[in-house]
C-alpha positions as CSV (number, residue, x, y, z in Angstrom):
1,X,-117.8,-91.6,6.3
2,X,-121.1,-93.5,6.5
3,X,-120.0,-95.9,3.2
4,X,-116.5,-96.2,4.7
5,X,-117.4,-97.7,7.8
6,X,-119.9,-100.2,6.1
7,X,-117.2,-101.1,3.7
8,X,-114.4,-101.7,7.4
9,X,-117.2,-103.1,8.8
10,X,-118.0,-106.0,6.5
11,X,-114.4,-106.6,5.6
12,X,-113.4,-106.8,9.1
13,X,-116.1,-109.4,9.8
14,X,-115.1,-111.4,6.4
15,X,-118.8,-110.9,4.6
16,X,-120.7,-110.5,1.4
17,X,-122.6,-107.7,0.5
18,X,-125.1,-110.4,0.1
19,X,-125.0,-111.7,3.5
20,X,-125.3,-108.7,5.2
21,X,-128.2,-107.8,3.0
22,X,-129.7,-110.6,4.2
23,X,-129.1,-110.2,7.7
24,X,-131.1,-106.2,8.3
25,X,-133.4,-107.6,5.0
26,X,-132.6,-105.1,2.1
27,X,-131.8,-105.9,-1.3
28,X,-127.9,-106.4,-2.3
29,X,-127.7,-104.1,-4.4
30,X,-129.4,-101.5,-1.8
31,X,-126.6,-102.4,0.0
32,X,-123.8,-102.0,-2.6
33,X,-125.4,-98.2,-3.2
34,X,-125.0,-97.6,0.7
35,X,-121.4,-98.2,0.5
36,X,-121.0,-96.4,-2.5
37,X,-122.3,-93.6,-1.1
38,X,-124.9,-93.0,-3.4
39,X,-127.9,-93.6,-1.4
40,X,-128.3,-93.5,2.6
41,X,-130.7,-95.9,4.2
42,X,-133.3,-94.6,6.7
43,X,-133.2,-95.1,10.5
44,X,-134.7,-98.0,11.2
45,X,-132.2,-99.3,8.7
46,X,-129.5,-97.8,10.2
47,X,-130.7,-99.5,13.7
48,X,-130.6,-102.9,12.2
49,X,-127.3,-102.1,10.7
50,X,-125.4,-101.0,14.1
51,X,-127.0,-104.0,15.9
52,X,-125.7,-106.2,13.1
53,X,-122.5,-105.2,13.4
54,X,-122.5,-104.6,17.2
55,X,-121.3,-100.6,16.7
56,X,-123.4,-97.8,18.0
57,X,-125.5,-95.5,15.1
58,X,-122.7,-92.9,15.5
59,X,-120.2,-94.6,15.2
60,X,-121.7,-95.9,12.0
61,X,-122.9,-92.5,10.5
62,X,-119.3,-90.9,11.5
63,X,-120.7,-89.0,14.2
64,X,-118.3,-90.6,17.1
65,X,-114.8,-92.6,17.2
66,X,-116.6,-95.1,20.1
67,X,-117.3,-98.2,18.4
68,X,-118.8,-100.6,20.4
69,X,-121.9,-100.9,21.0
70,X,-123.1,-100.3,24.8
């Protein structure tokens, strides 16, 4: 579920794996392995991620339907 809603995340907002990368200050090809699903990133991570794409952690690890960030 996690690499699923990285992969609708980045598509909806029309970005490279590069650029978002960039933005919470990984590696691409970390990236491309989170949304392959073969590695997981750790919290902080997964903070910078949900703030990035204005979702709540939940909703990014799969854990809740409610998108948007409070």
């Amino acid at each position: 579920m996690f690499s699923d809603n990285l992969l609708y995340l980045r598509n909806i907002k029309g970005l490279s794996q590069e650029q978002v990368a960039e933005a919470v200050g990984i590696s691409r090809q970390s990236y491309s392995k989170w949304e392959q699903g073969d590695t997981f990133p750790n919290i902080d991570k997964c903070d910078k991620l949900a703030k990035f794409y204005g979702v709540t952690a939940d909703y990014l690890l799969g854990l809740s339907q409610t998108r948007n960030h409070p």
